[in-house]
C-alpha positions in Angstrom: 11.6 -31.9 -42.7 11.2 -28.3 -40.9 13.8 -26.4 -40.1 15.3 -27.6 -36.7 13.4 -31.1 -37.0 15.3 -34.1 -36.1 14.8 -37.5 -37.7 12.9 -40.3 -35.8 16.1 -42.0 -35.2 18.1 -39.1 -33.6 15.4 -37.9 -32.2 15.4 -41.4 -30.4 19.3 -41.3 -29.6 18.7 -38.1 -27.9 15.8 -39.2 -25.9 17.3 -42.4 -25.0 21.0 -41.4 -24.6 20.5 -37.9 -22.6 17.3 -37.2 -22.2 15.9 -39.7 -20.2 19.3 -41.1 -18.2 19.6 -37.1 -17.0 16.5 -36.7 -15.6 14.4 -39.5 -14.6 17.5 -41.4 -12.8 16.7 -41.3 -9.1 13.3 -41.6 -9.3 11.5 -44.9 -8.2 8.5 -46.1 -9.4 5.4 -45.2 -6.5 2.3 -47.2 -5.3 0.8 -44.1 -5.4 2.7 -41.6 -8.0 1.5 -37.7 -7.8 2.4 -35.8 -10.6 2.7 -31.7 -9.5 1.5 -29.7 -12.4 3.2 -25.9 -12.0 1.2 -23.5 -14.4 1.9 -20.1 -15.4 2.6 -17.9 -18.2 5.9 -17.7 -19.4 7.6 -15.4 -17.3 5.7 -16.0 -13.7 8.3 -17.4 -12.1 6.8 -21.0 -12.8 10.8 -22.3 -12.8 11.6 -20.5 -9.4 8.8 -22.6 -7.8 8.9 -25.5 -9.6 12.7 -25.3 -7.6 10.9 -25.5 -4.3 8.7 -28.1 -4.9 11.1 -30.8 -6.6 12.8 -31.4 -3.7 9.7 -32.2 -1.3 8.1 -34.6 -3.5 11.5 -36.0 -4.0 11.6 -37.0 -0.2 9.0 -39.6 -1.6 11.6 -41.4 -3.5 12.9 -39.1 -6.3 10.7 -37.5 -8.9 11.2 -35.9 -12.1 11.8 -32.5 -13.8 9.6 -32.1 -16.6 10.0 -28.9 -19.0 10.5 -28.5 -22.5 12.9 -25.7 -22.4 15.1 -28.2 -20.2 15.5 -30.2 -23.6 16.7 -27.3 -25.8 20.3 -27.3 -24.8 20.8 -30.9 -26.3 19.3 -30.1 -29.7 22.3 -30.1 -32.1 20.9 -27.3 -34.4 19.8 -25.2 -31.2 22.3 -22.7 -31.0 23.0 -22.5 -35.1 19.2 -21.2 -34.8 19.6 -18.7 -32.2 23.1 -17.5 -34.2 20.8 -17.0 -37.3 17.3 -15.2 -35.2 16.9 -15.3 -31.4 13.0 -14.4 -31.9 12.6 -17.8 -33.9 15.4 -20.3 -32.2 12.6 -21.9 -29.8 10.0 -22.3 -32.5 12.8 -24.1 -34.5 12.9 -26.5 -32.1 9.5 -26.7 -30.8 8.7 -29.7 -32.2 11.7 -31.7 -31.0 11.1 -30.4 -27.3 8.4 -30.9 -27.2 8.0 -34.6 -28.7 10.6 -35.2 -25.9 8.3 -33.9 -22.9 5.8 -36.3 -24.2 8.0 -39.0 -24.1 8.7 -38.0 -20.8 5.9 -37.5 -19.3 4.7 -41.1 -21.0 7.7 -42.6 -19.2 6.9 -41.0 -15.4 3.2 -42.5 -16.2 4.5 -46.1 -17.3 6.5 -46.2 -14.6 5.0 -44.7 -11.7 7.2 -42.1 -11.0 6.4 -38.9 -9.1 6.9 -36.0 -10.6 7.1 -32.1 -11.2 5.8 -30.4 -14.8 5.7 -26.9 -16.0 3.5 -26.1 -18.5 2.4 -22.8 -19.3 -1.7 -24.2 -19.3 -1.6 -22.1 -22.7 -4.8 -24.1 -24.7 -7.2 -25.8 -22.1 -8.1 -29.0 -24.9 -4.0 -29.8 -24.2 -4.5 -29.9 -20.3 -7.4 -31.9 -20.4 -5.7 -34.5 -22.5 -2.6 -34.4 -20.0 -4.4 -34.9 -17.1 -6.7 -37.5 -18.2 -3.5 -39.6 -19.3 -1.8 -39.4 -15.7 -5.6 -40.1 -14.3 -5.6 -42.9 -16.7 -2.1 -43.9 -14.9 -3.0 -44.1 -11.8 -1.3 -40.4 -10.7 -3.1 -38.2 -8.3 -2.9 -35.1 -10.3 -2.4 -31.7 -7.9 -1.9 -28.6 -9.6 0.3 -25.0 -8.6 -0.7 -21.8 -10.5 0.6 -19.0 -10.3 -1.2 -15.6 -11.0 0.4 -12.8 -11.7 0.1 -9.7 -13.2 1.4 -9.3 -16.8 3.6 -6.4 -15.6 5.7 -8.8 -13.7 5.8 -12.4 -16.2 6.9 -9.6 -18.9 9.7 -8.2 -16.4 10.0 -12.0 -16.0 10.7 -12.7 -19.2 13.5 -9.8 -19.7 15.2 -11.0 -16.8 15.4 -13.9 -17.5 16.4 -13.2 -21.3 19.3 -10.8 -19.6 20.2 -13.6 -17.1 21.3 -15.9 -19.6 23.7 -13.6 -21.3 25.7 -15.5 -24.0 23.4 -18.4 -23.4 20.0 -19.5 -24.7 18.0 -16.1 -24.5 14.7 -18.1 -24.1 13.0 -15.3 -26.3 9.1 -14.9 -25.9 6.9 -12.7 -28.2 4.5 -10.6 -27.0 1.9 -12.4 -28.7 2.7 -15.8 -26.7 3.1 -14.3 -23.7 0.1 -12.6 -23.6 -2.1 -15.4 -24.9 -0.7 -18.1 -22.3 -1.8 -14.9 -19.7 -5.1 -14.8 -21.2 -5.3 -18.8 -21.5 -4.7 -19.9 -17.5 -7.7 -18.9 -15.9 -9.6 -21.2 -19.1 -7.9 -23.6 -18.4 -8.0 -24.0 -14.9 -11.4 -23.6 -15.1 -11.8 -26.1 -17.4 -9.8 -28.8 -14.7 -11.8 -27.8 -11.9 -15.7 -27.7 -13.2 -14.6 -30.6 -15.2 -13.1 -32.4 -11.9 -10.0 -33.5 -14.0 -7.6 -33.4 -11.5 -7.6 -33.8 -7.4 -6.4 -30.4 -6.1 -5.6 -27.1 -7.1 -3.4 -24.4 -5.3 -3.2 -20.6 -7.0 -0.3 -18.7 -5.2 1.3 -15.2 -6.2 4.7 -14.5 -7.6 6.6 -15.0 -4.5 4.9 -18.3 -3.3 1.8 -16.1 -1.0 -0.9 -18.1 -0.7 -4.6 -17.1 -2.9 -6.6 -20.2 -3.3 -6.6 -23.6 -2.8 -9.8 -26.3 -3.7 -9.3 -30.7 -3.0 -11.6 -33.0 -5.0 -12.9 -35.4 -1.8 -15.0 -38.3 -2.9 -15.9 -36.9 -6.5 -16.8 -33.4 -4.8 -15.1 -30.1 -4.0 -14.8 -29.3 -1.1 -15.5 -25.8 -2.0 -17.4 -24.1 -5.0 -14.7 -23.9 -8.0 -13.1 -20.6 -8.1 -9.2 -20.5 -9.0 -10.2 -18.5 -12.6 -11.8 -16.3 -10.8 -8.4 -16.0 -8.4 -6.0 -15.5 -11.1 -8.0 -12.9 -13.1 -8.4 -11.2 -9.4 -4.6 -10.9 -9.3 -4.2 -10.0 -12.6 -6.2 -6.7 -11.6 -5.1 -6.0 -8.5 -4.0 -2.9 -7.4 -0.3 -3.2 -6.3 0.4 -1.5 -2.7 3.7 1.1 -2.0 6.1 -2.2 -0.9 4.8 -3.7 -4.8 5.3 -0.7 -6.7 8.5 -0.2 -4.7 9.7 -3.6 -5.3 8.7 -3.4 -9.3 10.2 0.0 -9.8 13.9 -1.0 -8.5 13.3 -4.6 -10.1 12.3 -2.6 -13.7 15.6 -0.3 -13.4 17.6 -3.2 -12.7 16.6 -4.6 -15.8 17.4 -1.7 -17.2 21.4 -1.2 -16.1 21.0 -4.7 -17.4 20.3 -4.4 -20.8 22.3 -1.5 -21.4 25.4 -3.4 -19.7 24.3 -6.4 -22.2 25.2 -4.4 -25.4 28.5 -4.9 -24.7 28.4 -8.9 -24.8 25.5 -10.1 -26.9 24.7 -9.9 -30.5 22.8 -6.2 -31.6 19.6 -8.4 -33.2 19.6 -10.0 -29.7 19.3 -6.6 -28.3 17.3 -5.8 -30.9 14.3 -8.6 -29.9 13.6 -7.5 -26.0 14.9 -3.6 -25.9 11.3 -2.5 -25.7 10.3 -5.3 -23.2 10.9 -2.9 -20.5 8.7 -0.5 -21.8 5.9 -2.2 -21.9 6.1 -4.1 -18.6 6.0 -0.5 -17.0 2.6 0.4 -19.5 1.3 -3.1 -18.4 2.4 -1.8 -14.7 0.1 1.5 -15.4 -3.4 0.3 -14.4 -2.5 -1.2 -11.1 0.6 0.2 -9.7 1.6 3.5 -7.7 1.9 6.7 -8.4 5.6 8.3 -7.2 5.4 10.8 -5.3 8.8 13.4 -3.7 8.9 13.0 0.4 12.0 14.8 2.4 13.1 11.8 4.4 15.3 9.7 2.3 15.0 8.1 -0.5 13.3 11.1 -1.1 10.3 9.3 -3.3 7.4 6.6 -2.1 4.6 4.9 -3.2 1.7 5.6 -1.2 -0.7 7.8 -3.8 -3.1 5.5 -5.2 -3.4 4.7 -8.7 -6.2 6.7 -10.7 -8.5 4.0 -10.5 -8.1 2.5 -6.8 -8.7 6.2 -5.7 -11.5 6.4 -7.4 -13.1 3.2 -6.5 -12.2 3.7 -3.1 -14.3 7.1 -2.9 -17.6 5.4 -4.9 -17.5 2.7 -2.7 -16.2 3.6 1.0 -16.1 7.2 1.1 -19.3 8.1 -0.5 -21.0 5.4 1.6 -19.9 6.2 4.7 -21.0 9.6 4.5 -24.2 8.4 5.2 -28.1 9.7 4.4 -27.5 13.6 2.8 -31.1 15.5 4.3 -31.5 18.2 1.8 -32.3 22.0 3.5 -33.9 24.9 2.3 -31.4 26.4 4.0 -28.1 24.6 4.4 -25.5 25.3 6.5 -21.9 23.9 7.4 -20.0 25.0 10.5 -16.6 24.4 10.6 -14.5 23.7 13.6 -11.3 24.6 13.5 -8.2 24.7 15.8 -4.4 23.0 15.6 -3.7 19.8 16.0 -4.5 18.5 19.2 -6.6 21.1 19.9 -9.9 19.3 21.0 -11.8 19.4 17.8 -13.4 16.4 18.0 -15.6 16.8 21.2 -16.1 20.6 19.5 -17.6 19.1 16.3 -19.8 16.3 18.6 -21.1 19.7 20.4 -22.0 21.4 17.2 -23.5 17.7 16.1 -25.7 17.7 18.5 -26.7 21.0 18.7 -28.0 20.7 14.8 -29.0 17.0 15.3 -32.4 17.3 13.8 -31.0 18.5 10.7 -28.8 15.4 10.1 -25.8 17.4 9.4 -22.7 15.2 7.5 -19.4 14.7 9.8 -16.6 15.4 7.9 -13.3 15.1 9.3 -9.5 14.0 7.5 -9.3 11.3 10.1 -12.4 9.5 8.6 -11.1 9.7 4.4 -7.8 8.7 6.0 -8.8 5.9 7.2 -10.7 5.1 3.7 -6.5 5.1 2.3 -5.0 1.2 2.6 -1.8 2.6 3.8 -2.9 4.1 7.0 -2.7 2.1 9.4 0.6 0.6 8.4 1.9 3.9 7.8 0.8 5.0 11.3 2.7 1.5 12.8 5.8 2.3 10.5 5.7 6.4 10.9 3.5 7.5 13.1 5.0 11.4 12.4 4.5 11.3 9.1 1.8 9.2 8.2 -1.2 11.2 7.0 1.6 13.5 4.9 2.4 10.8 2.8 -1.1 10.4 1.7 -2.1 13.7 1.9 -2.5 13.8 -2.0 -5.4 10.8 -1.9 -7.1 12.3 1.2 -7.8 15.7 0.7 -8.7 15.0 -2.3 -11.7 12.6 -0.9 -12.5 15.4 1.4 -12.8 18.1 -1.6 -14.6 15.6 -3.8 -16.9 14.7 -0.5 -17.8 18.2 0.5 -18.8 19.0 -2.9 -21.3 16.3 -2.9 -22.4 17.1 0.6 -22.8 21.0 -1.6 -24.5 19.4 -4.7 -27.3 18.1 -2.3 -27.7 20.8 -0.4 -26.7 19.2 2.9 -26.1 20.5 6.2 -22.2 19.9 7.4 -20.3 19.8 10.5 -16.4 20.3 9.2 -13.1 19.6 11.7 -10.5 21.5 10.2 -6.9 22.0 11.4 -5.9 24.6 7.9 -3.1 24.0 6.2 -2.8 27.3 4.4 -5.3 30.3 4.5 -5.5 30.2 0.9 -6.8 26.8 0.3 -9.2 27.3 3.6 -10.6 30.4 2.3 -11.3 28.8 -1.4 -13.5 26.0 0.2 -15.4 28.6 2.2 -16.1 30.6 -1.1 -17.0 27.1 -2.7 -19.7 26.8 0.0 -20.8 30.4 -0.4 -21.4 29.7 -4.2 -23.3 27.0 -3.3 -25.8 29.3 -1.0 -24.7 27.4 2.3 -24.7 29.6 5.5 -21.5 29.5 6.7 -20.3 29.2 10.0 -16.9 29.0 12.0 -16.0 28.2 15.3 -12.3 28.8 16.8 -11.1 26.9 19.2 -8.6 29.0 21.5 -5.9 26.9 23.0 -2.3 27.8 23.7 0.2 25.9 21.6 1.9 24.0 24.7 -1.5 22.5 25.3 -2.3 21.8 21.5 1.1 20.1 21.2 0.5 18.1 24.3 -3.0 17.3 23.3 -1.5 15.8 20.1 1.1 13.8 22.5 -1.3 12.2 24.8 -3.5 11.2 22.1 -0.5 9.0 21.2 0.2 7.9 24.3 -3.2 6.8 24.9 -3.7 5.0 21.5 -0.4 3.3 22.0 -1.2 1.9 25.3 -4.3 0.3 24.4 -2.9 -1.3 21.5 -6.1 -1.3 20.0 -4.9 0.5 16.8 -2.3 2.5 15.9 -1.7 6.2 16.7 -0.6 9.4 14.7 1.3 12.0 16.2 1.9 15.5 15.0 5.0 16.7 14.2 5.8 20.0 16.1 7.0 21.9 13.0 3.4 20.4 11.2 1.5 21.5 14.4 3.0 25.1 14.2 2.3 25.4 10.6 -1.9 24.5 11.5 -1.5 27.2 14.4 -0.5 29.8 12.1 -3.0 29.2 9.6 -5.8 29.3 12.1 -4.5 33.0 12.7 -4.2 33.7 9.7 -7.5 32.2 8.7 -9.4 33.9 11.6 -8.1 37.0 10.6 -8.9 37.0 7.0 -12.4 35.9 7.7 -13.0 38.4 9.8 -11.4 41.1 8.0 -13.1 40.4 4.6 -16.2 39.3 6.0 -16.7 35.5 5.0 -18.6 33.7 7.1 -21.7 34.5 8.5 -21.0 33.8 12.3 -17.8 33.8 14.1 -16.8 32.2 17.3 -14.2 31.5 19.3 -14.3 29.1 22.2 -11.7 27.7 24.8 -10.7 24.3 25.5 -13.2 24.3 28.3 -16.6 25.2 25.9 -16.1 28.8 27.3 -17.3 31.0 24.8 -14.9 34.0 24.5 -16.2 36.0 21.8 -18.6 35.4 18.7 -19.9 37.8 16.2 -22.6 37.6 13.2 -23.0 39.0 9.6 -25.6 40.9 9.8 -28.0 41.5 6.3 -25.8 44.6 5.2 -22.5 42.5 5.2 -21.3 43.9 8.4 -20.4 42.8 11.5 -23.8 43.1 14.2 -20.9 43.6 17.1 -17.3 44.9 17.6 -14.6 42.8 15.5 -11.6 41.6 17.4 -11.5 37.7 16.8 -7.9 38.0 15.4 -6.2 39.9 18.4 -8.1 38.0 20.8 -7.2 34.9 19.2 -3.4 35.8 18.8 -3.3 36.7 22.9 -4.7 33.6 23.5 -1.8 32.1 22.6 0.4 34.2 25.5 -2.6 34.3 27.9 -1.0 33.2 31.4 -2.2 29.8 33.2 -4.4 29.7 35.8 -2.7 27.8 38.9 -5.3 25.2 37.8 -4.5 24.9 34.5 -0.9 25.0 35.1 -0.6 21.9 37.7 -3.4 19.8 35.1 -0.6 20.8 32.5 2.3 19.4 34.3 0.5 16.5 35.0 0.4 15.7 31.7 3.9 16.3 31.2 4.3 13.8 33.8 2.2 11.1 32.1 4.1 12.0 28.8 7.4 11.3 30.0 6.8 8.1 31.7 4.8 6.7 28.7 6.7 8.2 25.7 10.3 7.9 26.6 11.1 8.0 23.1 10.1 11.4 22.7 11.3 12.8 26.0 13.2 15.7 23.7 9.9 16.3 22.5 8.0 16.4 25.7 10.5 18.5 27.7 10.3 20.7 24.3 6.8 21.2 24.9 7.5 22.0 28.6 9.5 24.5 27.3 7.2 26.2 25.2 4.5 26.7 28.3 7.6 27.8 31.2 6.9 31.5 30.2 3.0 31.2 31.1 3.1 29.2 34.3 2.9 30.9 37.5 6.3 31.2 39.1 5.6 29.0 41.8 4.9 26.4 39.8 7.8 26.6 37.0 9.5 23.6 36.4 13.7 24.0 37.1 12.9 26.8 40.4 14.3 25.3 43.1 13.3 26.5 46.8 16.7 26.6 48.3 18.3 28.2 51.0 22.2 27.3 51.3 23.3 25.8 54.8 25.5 27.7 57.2 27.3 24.7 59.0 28.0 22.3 56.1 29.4 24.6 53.4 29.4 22.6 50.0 33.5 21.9 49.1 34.6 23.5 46.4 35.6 20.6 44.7 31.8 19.7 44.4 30.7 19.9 41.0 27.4 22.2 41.1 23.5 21.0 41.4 22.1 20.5 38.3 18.2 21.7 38.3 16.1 19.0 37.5 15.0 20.9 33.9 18.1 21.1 32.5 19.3 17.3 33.9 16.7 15.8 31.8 
């Protein structure tokens, strides 16, 4: 007899004396019993659901519980086993348990009963023998998957191991684990093509609907495809919230077994200490990459793993860059300006202007967009958004413009710099590449930048067709000053080979060319003329067009009112004294003098 083996007759005992009085009492026998089949490797969380869906096919009349681990707890020789090896206590008893789910399950199908079985769907000849007996029964048969990748059953698995401290342990070896992972989709592929059973559900770890396929009249009422669902899963890329949710559930687990040294045997320890190991390597291929942010927690999830980001650029970025019409002469004119500026309707100008040529749009709006985090990001933080996946989509852009380069493609580029460094190292990359290179300035004061970027928002917003990003003012000023600092380098080192600057109205200021010598054809002066452009005094015009917009900012953005009034600030010093917000016309009457116990007028400026 094997180790852990009981005779026929107390194997009998037990079935008859606790087995079977524990739980199939409640359960009546059904005209039409269903039997729920909940599959999953070991670890999946096939337990937590099997929970949920007890009680609702218990509102038929009862059902059963059906799980071999349910049965170890009343093998006599269970806990000697796990006393003497943890790793081989459940194998010990195998046998037994398992004998006693047949029984079982032989009992629900003489009877009639409903009822709920887990099963693990490890070796697909076993399923198709279980469900043609409860076919053979009468039962309908509906089965519950649950996909999941093998990051999270093996988390599974420790914490549940943890969970039952002193108790059972429920140890599962790699090897099993894995090979009941590797054995679902077979299997359910075997029940569906083989049309053994009448439905079939596939829901993540968490109970989110994937999949779901009903046999009507001997036909599916769609083509067979929950293998293909779980395997889908299984290779998913995770987003931030996933990662996020893994990472804390992983050092849980953690504090967990290191607080578990103190109450369970060392060999116990022993068995699962590297368990959390290799749920994070499993974790690798499809979760996150941490990255530091200054708001607190102070770390997110939003860089994409190695392999999303690269699928991502072969198959939406690259795309959507469109048709690349080699020149004999390329060129790439970049627009740049701050935030808010008016690049956009710049860079449809220059379009147009070089439209024959087919010249490549390339903007960081466009390889944001590619990133699955934007728009949610944009709903959730709208300041910050495209900084938290900054990594991801400048990265697109470098890797983008390069292949623009490599086939000797024209390029229209909106820029707003971060850093003169990094803009004058992709100007040198075009150089090398033997691309003309071109740059036009756009001029705008900063109060007008900064409100460009805040009615931007507010127009988004309103629409509510999509969400909206909005420039931080310390991000914004940070642009500005690299477009200085940008204009002047290029223009002092002589690295492009046309220079222009431009207002907000198309009114070109000043432009220069690089003539064959390497010099400038006209008198330099981009720099200083860009820098007093940023104190240059409004027109009347411009100044009531300005404070119109301030206007429409506070009434729509009451939110950022600091903000706005900020931005008000800013421009006071260039408006036209008439116009100056907070100067009040005001001459004080002769016949009513104002009490003195009257607190003081407040100018309208400083009361908001």
């Amino acid at each position: 007899m094997a180790q852990g083996t009981l005779s026929a007759a107390e194997h009998q005992d037990v079935l008859n004396r606790m087995i079977l009085p524990a739980w199939t009492s409640g359960a009546v026998p059904q005209e039409k019993p269903v039997v729920l089949l909940v599959a999953g490797p070991p670890g999946s969380g096939k337990t937590v659901l099997g929970d949920l869906l007890l009680p609702v096919l218990s509102l038929r009349g009862g059902a059963v519980r059906i799980d071999a681990d349910l049965y170890k707890a009343e093998h006599r020789r269970y806990e000697a086993l796990l006393a003497t090896n943890v790793r081989t206590a459940g194998s010990g008893v195998r046998l037994d348990t398992r004998r006693w789910q047949t029984a079982v399950e032989e009992y629900v199908r003489t009877h009639c009963l409903d009822a709920v079985v887990e099963t693990a769907f490890g070796d697909p000849d076993e399923a198709r023998e279980q469900a043609r007996a409860y076919r053979g029964a009468g039962h309908r048969i509906e089965v519950v998957a649950v996909a999941c990748p093998l990051a999270w059953s093996q988390l599974g698995l420790l914490e549940r191991y943890l969970g039952d401290g002193a108790g059972a342990g429920r140890y599962v070896s790699w090897a099993d684990h894995d090979e009941c992972a590797r054995q679902l989709a077979r299997t359910l592929d075997v029940l569906e093509t083989e049309h053994l059973v009448d439905r079939v559900t596939v829901v993540r770890r968490g109970l989110e609907f994937l999949y779901a396929n009903e046999l009507v009249g001997g036909v599916w009422v769609r083509p067979p495809g929950a293998a293909r669902t779980v395997e889908a899963e299984r290779a998913r890329w995770w987003d931030a919230v996933e990662t996020t949710v893994f990472r804390r559930s992983l050092a849980r687990a953690q504090r967990a077994l290191v607080r578990a040294q103190t109450r369970l045997p060392a060999d116990w320890l022993l068995a699962v200490e590297r368990d959390a190991e290799r749920a994070a390597a499993l974790a690798e291929p499809v979760r996150r990459t941490v990255q530091p942010i200054a708001a607190p927690p102070g770390v997110d999830y939003h860089r994409l793993s190695a392999d999303e980001h690269e699928w991502i650029f072969q198959n939406l970025v690259v795309p959507d860059l469109g048709e690349i019409v080699a020149q004999e002469r390329p060129v790439v004119v970049y627009v740049m300006g701050a935030p808010g500026a008016g690049k956009r309707w710049a860079a449809v100008m220059v379009r147009q202007a070089l439209r024959e040529r087919r010249p490549v749009w390339l903007s960081g709006g466009r390889f944001k967009a590619a990133h699955p985090d934007y728009r949610r990001l944009l709903r959730e933080h709208p300041r910050t958004a495209s900084a938290r996946i900054r990594a991801d989509y400048k990265a697109w852009q470098a890797r983008a413009e390069a292949h623009v380069r490599d086939r000797r493609g024209d390029a229209v580029i909106e820029i707003a710099p971060g850093s003169e460094a990094a803009f004058l190292d992709d100007v040198a990359a075009w150089r090398r590449a033997e691309h003309r290179v071109e740059l036009l300035v756009l001029d705008v004061r900063a109060p007008d930048s900064r409100q460009g970027t805040a009615l931007r928002y507010a127009e988004v917003s309103r629409s509510g067709t999509r969400p909206g990003r909005f420039t931080t003012a310390a991000g914004h000023d940070r642009c500005l000053t690299a477009v200085l600092e940008c204009v002047q380098a290029v223009e002092e080192q002589r690295l492009v080979d046309h220079l222009t600057v431009i207002r907000r109205d198309g009114t070109a200021v000043f432009h220069n060319t690089l003539g064959a010598d390497g010099h400038w054809t006209g008198p330099t002066g981009a720099a200083l003329l860009a820098r007093a452009g940023q104190v240059r005094p409004y027109t009347d015009q411009e100044a009531r067009r300005f404070l119109a917009g301030q206007r429409e900012l506070r009434a729509a953005l009451p939110q950022y009112r600091r903000e706005v009034d900020a931005i008000t600030r800013l421009a006071w010093p260039l408006l036209p004294p008439e116009v100056q917000p907070g100067r009040l016309a005001f001459t004080a009457p002769t016949a009513l003098p104002t009490p003195r116990s009257c607190a003081p007028a407040i100018p309208p400026c400083l009361a908001s």
